[in-house]
Structure formats: C-alpha cells, structure tokens
PQR file with spaces between the fields and no chain letter, atoms N, CA, C, O and H, PARSE charges and radii, in Angstrom:
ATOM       1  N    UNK     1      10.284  -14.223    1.837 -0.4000 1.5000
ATOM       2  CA   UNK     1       9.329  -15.270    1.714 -0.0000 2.0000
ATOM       3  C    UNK     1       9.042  -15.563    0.241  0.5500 1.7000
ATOM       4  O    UNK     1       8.965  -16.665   -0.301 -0.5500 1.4000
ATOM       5  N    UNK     2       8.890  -14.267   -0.326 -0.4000 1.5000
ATOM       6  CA   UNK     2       8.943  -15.003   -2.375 -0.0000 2.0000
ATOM       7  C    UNK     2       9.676  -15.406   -2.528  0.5500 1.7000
ATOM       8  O    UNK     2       9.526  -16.626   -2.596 -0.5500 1.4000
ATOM       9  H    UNK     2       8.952  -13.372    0.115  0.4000 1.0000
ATOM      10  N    UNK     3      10.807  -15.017   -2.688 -0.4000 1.5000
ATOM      11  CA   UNK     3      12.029  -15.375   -2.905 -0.0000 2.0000
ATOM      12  C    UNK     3      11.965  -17.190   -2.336  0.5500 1.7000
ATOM      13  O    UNK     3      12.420  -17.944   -3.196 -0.5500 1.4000
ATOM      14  H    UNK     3      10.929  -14.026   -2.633  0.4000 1.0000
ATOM      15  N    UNK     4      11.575  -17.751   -1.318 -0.4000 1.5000
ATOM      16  CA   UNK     4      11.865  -19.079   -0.945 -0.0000 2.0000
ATOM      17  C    UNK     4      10.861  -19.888   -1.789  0.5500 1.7000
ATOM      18  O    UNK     4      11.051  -21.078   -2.040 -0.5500 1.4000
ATOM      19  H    UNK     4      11.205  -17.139   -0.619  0.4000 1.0000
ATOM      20  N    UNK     5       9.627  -19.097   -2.281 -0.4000 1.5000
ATOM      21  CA   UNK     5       8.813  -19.945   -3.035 -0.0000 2.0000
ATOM      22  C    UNK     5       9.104  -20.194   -4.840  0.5500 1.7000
ATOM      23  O    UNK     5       8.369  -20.622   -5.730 -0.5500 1.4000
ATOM      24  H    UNK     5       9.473  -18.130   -2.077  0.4000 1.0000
ATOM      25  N    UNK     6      10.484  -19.716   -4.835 -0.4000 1.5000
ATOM      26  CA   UNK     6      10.577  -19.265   -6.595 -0.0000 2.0000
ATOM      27  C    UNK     6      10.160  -18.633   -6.876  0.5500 1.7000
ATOM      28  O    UNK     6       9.997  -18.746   -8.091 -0.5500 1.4000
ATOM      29  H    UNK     6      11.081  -19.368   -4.111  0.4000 1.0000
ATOM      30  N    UNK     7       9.444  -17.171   -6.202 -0.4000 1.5000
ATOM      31  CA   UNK     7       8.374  -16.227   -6.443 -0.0000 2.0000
ATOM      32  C    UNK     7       9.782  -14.875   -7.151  0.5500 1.7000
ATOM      33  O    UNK     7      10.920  -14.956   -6.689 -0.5500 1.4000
ATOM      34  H    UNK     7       9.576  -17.079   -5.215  0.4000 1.0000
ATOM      35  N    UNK     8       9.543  -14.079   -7.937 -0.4000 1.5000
ATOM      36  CA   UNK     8      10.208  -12.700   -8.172 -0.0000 2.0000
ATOM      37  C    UNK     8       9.882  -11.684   -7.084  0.5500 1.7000
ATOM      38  O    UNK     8       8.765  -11.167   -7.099 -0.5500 1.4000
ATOM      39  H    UNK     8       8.618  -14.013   -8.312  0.4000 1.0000
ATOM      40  N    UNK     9      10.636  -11.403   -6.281 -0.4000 1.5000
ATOM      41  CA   UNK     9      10.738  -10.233   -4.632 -0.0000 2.0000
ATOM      42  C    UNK     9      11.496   -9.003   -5.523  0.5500 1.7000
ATOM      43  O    UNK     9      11.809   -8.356   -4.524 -0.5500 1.4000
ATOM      44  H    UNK     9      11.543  -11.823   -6.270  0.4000 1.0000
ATOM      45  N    UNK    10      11.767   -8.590   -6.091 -0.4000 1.5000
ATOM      46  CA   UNK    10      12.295   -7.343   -6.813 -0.0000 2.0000
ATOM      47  C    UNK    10      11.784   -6.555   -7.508  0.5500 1.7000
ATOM      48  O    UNK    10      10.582   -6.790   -7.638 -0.5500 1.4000
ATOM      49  H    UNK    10      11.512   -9.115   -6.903  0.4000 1.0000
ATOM      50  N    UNK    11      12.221   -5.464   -8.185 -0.4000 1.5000
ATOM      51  CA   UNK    11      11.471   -4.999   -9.201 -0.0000 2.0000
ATOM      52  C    UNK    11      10.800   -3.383   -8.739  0.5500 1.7000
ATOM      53  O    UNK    11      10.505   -3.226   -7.554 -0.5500 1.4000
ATOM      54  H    UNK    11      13.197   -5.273   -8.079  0.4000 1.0000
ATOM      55  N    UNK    12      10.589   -2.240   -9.719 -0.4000 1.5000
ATOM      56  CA   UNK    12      10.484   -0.935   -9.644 -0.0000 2.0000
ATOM      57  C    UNK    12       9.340   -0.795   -8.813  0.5500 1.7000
ATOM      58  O    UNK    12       8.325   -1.376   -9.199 -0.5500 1.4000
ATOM      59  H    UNK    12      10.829   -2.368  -10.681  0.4000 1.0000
ATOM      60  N    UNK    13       9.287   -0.159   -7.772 -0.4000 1.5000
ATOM      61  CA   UNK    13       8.300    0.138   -6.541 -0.0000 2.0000
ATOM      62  C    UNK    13       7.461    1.534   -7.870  0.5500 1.7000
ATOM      63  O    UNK    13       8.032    2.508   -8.361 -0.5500 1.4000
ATOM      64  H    UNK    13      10.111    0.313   -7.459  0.4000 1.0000
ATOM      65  N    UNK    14       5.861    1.026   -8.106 -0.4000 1.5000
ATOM      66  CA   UNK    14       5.246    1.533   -9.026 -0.0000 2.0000
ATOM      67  C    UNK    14       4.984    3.405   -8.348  0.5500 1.7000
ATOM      68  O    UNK    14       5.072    3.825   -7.194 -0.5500 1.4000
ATOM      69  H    UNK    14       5.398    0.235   -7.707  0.4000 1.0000
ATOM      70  N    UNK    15       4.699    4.035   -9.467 -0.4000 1.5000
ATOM      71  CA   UNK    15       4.508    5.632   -9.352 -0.0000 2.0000
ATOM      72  C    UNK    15       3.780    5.881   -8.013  0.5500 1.7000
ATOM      73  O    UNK    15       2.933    5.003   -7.850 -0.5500 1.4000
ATOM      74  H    UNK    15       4.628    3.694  -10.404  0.4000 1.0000
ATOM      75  N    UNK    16       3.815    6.829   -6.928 -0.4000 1.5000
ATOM      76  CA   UNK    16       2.878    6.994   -5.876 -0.0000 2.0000
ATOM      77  C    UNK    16       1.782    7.410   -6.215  0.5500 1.7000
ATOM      78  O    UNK    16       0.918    7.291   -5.347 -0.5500 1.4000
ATOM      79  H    UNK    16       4.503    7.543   -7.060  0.4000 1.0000
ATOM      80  N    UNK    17       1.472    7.860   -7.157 -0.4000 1.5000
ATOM      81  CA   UNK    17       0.075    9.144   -8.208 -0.0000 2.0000
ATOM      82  C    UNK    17      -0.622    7.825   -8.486  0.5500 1.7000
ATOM      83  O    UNK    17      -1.821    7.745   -8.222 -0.5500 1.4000
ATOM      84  H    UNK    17       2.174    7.956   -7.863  0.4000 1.0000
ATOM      85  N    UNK    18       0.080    6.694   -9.040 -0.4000 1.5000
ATOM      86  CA   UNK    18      -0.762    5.430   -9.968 -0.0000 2.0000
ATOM      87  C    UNK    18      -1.170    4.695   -8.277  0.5500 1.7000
ATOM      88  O    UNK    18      -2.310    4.306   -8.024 -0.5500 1.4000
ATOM      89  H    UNK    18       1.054    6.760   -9.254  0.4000 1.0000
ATOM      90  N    UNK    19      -0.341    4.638   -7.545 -0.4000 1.5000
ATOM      91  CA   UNK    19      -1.162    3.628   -6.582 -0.0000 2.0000
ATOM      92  C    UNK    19      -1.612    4.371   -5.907  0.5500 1.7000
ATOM      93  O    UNK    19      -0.432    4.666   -5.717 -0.5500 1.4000
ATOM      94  H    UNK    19       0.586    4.954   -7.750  0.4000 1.0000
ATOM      95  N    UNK    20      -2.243    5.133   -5.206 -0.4000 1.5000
ATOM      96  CA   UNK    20      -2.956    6.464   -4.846 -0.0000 2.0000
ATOM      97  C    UNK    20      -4.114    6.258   -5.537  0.5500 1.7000
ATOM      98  O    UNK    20      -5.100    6.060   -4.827 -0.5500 1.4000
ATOM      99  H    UNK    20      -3.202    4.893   -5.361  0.4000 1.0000
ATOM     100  N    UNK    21      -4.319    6.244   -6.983 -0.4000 1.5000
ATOM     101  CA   UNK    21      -5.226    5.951   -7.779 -0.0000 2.0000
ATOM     102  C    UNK    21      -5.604    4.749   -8.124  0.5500 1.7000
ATOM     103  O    UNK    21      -6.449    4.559   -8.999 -0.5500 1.4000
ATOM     104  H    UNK    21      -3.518    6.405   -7.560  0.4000 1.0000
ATOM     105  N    UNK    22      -5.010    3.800   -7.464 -0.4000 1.5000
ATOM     106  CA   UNK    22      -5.609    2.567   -7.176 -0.0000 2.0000
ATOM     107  C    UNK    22      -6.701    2.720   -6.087  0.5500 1.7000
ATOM     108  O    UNK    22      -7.918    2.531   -6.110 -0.5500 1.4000
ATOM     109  H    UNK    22      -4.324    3.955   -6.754  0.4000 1.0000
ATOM     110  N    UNK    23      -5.635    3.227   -4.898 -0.4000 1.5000
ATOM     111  CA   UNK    23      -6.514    3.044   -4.168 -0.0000 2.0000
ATOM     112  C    UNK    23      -7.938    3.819   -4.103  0.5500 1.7000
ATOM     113  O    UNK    23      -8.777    3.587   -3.232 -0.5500 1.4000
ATOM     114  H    UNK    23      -4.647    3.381   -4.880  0.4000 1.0000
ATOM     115  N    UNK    24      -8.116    4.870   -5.248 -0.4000 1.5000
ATOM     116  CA   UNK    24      -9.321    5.120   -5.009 -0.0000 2.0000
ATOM     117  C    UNK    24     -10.185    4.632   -5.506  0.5500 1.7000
ATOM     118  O    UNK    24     -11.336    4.772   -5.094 -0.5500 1.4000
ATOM     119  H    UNK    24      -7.435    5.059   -5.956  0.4000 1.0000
ATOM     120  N    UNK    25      -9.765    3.694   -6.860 -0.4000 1.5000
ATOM     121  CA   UNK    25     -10.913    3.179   -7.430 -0.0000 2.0000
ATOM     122  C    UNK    25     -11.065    1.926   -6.999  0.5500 1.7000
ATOM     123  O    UNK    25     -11.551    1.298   -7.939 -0.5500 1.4000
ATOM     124  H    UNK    25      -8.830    3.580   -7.195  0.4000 1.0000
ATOM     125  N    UNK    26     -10.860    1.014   -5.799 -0.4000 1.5000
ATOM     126  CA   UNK    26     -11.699    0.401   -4.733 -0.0000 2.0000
ATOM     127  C    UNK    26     -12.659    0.546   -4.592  0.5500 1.7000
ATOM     128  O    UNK    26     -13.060    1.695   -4.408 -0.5500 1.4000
ATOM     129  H    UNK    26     -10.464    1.524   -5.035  0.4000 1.0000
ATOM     130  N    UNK    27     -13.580   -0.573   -4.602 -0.4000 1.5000
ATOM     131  CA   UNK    27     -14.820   -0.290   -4.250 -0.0000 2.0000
ATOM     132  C    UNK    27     -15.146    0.184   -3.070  0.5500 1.7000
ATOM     133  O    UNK    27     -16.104    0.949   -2.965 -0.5500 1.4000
ATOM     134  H    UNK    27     -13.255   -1.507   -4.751  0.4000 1.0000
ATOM     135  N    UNK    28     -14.105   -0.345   -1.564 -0.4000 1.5000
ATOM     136  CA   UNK    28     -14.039    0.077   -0.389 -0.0000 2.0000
ATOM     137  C    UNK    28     -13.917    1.346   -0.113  0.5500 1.7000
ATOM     138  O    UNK    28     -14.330    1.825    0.943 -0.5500 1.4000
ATOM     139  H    UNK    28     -13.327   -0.966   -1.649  0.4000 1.0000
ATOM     140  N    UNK    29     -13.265    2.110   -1.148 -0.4000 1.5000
ATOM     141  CA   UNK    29     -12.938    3.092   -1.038 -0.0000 2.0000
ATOM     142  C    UNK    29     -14.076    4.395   -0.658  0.5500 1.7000
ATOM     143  O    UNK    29     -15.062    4.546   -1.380 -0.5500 1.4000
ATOM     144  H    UNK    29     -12.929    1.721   -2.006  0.4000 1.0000
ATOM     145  N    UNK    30     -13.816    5.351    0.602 -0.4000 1.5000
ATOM     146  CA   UNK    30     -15.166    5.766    1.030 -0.0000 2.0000
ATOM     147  C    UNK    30     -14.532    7.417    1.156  0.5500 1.7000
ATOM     148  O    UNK    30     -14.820    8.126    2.120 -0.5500 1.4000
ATOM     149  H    UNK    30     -13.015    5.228    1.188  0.4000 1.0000
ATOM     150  N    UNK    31     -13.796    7.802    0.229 -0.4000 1.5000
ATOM     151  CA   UNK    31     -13.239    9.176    0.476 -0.0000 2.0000
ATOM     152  C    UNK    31     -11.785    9.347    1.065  0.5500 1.7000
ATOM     153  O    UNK    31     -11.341   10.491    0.963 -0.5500 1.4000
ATOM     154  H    UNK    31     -13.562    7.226   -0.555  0.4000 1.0000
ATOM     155  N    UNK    32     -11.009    8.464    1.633 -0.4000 1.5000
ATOM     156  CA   UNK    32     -10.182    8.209    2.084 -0.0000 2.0000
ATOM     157  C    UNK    32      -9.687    6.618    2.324  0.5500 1.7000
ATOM     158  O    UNK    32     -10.283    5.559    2.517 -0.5500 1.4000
ATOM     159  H    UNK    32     -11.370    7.535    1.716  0.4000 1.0000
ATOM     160  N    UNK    33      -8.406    6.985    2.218 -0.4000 1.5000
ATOM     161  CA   UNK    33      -7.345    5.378    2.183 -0.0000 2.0000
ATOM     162  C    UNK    33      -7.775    4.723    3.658  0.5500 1.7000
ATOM     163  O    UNK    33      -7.679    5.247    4.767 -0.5500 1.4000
ATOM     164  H    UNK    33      -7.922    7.845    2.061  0.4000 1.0000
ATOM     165  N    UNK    34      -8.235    3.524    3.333 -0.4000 1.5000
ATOM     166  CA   UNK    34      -7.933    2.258    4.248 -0.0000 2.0000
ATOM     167  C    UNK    34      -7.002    1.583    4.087  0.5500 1.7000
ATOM     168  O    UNK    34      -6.280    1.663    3.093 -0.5500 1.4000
ATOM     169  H    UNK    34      -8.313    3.099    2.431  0.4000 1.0000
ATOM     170  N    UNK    35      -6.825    0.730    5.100 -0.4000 1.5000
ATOM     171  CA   UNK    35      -5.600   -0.406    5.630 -0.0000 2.0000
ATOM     172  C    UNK    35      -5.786   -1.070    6.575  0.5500 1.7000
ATOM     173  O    UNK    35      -6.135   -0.564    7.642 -0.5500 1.4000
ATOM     174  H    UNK    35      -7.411    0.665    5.907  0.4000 1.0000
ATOM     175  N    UNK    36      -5.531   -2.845    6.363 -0.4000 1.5000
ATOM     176  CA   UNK    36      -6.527   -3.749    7.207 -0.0000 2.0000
ATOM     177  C    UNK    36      -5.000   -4.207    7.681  0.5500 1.7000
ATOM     178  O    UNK    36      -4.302   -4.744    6.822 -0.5500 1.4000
ATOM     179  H    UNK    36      -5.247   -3.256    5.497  0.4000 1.0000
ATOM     180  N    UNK    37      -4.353   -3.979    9.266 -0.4000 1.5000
ATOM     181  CA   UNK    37      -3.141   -4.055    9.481 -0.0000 2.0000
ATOM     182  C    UNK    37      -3.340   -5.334   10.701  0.5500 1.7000
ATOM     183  O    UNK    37      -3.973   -5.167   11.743 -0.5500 1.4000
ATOM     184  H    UNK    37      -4.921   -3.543    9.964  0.4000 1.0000
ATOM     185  N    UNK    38      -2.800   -6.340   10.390 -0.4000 1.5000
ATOM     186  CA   UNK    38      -2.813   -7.350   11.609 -0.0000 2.0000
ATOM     187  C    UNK    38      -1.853   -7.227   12.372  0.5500 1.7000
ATOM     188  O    UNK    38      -0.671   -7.363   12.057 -0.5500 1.4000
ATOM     189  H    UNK    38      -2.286   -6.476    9.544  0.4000 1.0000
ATOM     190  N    UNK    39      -2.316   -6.940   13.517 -0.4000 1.5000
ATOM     191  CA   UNK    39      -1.951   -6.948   15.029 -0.0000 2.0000
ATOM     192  C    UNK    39      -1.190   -8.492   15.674  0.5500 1.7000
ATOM     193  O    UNK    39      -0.230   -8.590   16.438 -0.5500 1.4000
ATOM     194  H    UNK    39      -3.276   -6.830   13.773  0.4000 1.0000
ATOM     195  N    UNK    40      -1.908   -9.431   15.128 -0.4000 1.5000
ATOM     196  CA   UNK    40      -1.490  -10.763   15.677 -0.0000 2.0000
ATOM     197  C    UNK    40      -2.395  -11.817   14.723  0.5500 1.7000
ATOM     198  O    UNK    40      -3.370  -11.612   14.001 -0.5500 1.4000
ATOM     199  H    UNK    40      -2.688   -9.351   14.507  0.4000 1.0000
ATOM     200  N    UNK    41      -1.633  -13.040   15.046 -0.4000 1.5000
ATOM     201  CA   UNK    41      -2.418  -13.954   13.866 -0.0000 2.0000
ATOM     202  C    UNK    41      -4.034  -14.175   14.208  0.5500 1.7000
ATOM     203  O    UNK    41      -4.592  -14.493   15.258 -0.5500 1.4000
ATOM     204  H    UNK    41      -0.841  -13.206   15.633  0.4000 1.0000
ATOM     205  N    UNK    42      -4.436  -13.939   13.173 -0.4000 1.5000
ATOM     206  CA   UNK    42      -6.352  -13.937   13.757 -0.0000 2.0000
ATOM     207  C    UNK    42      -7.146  -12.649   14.051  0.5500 1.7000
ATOM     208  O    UNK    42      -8.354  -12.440   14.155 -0.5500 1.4000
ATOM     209  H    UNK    42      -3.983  -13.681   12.320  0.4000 1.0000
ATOM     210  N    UNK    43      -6.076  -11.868   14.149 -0.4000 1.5000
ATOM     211  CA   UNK    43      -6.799  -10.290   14.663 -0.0000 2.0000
ATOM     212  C    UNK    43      -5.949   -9.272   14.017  0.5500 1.7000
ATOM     213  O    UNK    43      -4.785   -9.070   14.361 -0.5500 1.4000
ATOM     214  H    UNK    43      -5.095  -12.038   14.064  0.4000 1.0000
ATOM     215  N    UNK    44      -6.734   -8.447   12.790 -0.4000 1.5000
ATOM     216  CA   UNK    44      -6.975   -7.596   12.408 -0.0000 2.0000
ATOM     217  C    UNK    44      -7.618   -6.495   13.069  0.5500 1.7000
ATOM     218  O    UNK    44      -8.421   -6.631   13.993 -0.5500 1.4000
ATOM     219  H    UNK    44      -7.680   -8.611   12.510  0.4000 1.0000
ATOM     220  N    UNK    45      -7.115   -5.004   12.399 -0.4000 1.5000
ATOM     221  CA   UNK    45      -7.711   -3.812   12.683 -0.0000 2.0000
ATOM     222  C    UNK    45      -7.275   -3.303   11.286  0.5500 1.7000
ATOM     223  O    UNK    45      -6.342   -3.348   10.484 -0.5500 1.4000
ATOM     224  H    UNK    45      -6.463   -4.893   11.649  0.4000 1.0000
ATOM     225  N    UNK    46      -9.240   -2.493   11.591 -0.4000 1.5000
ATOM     226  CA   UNK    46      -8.829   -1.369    9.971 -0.0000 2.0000
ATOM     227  C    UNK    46      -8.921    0.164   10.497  0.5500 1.7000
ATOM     228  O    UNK    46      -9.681    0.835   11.195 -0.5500 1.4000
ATOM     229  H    UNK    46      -9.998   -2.457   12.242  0.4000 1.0000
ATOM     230  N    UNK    47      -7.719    0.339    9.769 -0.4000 1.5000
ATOM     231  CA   UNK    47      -7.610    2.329    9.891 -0.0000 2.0000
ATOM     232  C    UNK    47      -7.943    2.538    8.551  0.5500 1.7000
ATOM     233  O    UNK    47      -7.494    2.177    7.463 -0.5500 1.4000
ATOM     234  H    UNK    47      -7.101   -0.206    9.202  0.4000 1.0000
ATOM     235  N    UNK    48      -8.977    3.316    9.004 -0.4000 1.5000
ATOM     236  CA   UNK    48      -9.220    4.513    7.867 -0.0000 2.0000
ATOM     237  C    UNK    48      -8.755    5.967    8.149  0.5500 1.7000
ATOM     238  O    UNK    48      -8.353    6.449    9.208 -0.5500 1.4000
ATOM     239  H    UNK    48      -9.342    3.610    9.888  0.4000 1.0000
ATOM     240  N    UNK    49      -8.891    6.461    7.101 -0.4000 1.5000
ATOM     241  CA   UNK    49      -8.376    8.000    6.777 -0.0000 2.0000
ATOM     242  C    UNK    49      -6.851    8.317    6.810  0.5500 1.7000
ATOM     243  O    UNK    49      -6.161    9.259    7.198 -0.5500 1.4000
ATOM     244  H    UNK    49      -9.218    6.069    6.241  0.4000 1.0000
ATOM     245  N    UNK    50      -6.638    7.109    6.228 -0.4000 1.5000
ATOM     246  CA   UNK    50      -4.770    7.522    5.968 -0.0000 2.0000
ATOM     247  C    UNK    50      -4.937    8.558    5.381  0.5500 1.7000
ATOM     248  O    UNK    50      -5.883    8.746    4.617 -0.5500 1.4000
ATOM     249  H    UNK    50      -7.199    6.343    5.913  0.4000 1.0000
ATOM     250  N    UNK    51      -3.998    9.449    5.656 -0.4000 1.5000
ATOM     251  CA   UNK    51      -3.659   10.957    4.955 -0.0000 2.0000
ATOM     252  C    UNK    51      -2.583    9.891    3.310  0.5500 1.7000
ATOM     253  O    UNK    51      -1.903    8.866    3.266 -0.5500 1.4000
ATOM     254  H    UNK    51      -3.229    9.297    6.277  0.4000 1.0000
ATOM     255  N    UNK    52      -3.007   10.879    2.346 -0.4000 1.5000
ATOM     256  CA   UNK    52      -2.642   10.456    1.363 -0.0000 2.0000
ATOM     257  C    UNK    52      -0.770   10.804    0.921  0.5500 1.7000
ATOM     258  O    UNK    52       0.139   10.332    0.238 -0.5500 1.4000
ATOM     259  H    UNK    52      -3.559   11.712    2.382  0.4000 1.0000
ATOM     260  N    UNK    53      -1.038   11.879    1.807 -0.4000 1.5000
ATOM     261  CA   UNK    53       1.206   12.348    1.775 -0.0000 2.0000
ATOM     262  C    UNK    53       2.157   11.554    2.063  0.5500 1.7000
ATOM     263  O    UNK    53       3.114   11.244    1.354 -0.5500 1.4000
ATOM     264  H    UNK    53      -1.775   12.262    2.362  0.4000 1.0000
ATOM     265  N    UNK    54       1.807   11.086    3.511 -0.4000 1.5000
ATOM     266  CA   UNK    54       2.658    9.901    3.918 -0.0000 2.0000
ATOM     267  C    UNK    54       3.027    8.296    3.324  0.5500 1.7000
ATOM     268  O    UNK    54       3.897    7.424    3.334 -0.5500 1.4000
ATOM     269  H    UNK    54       1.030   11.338    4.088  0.4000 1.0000
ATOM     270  N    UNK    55       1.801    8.600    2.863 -0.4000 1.5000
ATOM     271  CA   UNK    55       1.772    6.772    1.770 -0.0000 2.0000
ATOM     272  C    UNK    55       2.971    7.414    0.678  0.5500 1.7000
ATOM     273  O    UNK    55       4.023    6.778    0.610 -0.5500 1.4000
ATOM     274  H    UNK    55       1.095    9.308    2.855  0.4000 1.0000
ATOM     275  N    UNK    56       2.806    8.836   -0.293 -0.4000 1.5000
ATOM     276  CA   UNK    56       3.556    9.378   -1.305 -0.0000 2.0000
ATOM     277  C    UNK    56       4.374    8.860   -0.592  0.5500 1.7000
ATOM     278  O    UNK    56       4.347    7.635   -0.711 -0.5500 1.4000
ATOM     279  H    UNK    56       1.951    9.353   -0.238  0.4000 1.0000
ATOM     280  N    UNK    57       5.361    9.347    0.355 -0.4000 1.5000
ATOM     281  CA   UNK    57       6.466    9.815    0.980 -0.0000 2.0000
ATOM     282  C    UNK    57       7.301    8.529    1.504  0.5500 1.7000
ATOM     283  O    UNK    57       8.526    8.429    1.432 -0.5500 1.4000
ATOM     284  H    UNK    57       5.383   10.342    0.451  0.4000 1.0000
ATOM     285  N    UNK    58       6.377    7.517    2.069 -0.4000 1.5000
ATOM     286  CA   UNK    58       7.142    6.228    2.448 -0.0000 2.0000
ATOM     287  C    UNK    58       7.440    5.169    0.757  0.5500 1.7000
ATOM     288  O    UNK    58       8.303    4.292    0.724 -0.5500 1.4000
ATOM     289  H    UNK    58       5.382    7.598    2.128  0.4000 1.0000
ATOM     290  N    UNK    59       6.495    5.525   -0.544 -0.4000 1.5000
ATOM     291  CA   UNK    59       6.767    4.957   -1.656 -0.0000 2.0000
ATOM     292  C    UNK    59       7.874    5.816   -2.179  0.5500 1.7000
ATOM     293  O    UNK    59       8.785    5.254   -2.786 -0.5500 1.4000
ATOM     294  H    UNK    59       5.793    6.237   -0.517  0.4000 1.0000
ATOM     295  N    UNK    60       7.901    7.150   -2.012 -0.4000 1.5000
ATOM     296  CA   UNK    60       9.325    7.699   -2.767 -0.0000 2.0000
ATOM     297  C    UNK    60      10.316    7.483   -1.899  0.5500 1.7000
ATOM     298  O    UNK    60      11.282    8.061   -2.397 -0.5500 1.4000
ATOM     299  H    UNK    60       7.161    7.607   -1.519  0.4000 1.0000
ATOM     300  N    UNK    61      10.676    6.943   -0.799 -0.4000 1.5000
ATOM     301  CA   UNK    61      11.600    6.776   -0.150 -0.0000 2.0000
ATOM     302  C    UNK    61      11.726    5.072   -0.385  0.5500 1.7000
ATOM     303  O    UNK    61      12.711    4.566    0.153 -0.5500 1.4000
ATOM     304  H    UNK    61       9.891    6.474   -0.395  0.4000 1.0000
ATOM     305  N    UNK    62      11.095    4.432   -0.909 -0.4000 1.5000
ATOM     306  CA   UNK    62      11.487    2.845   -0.982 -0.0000 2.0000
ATOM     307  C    UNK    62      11.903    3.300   -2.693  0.5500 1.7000
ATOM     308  O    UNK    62      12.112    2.297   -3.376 -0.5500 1.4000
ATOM     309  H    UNK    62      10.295    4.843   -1.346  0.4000 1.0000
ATOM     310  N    UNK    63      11.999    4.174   -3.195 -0.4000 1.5000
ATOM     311  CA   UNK    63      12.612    4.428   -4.883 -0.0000 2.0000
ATOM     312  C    UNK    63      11.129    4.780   -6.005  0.5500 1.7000
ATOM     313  O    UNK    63      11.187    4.901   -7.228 -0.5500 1.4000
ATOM     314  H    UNK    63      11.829    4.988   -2.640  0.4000 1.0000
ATOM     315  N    UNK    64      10.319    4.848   -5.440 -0.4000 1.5000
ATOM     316  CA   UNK    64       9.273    5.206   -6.676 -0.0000 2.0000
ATOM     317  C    UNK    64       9.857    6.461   -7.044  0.5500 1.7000
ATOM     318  O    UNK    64      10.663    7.159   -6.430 -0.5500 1.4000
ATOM     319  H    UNK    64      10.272    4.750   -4.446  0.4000 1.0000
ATOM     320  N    UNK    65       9.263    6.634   -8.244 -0.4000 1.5000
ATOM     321  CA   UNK    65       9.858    7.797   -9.117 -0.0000 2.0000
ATOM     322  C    UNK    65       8.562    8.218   -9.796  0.5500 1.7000
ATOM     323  O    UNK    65       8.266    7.384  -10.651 -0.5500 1.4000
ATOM     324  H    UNK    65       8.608    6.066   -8.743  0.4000 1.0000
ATOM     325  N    UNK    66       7.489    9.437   -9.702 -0.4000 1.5000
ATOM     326  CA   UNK    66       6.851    9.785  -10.763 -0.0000 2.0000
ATOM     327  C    UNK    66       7.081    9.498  -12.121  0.5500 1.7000
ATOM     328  O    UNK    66       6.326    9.946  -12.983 -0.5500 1.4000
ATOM     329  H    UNK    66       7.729   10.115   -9.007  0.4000 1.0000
C-alpha cells in the first residue's frame, strides 16, 4: 500500500530494546504493552499485557539487530 502511494515500504526494522522503549514512554502506557488490533472495519479490540519477549522475537525475526 506505500509503495502505491510513492510512499518508501523498506528500510532497517529499528532495535527491539529502542521500540520496547518506545513503547514505554507512552503515555498509555500502564506497566505493560498495549495493542489496539482491528477485528473488522469499525471494530477494534485492545489487548493489554503483551509479554515483552515475543514482540523482541517477532522484530528479530523480521531482521532487527541490537
């Protein structure tokens, strides 16, 4: 979808430690990772308490690199 808008779709998938540490300094942020995941157009659901390993683990497997 970037890619069709002239948008840049590429590029180094950032450190898991730095976005980890994004996500805590959210204001949302309440001790643990949220994620507002839509189900269907119009309807959202939010999970909280993502475990913080698996987020590591699916970013070092798309190529992040400490």
């Amino acid at each position: 979808m970037l890619s069709s808008l002239g948008l840049p779709s590429g590029g180094p998938v950032p450190d898991p430690d730095r976005v980890l540490e994004a996500f805590r300094m959210d204001k949302k942020h309440r001790g643990a990772v949220r994620f507002v995941l839509l189900e269907d157009v119009g309807r959202a659901r939010v999970v909280e308490g993502v475990p913080e390993d698996p987020i590591r683990d699916v970013l070092e497997r798309m190529g992040s690199t400490p």
